[in-house]
C-alpha positions as CSV (number, residue, x, y, z in Angstrom):
1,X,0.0,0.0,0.0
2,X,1.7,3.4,-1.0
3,X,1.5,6.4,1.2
4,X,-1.1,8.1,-1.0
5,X,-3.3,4.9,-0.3
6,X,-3.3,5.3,3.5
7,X,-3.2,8.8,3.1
8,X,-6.8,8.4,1.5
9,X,-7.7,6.1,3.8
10,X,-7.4,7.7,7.0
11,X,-9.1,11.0,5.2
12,X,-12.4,8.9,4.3
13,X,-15.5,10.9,5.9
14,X,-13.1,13.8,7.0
15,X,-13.2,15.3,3.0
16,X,-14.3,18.6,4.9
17,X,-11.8,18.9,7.2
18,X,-8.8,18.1,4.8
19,X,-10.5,20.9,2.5
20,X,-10.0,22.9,5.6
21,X,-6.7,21.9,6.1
22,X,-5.5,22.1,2.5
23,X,-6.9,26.0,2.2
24,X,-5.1,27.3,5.4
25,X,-1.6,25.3,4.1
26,X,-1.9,27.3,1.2
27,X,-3.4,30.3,3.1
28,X,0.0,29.9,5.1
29,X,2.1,29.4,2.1
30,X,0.5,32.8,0.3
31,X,1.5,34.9,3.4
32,X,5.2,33.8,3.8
33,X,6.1,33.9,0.3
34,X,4.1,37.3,-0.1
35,X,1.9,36.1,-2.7
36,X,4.5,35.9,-5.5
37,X,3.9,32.3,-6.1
38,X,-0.4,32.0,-5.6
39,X,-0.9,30.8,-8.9
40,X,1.1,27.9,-8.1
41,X,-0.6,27.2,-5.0
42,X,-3.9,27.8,-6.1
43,X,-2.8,25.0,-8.7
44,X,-1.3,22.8,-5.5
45,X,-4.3,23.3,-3.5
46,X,-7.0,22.3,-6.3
47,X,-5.1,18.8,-7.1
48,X,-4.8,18.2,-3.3
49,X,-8.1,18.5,-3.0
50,X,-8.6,16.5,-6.2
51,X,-6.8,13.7,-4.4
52,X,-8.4,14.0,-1.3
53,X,-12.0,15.5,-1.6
54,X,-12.8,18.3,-2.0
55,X,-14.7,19.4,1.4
56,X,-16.8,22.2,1.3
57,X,-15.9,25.5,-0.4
58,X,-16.0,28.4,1.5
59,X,-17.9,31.2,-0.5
60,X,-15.4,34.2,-2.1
C-alpha cells in the first residue's frame, strides 16, 4: 500500500476537514512567500483536493 493509499484512507469521511486543512496550508504558504507564487498554490491546492476530496468551499 503506498503512502497516497493510506493517506486516502485515513481521510475517508473527513473530506471537509482536509478541504480545511488544504486551504489554510496554502493560506499559510501565500503569506510567507508574499503572494509571489499564488498561482502555483492555487494549482497545489486544487489537485490536493482533487486527491483527497474536496470538502466544502467556503464562498469568495
Amino acid at each position: 500500500m503506498s503512502m497516497m493509499d493510506k493517506l486516502k484512507s485515513m481521510l475517508k469521511g473527513h473530506e471537509d476537514q482536509a478541504g480545511r486543512g488544504v486551504d489554510r496550508t496554502g493560506d499559510t504558504v501565500d503569506k510567507k512567500t508574499q503572494g509571489r507564487y499564488e498561482d502555483q498554490v492555487d494549482t497545489a491546492q486544487d489537485r490536493m483536493k482533487d486527491q483527497f476530496g474536496r470538502g466544502e468551499q467556503p464562498p469568495q
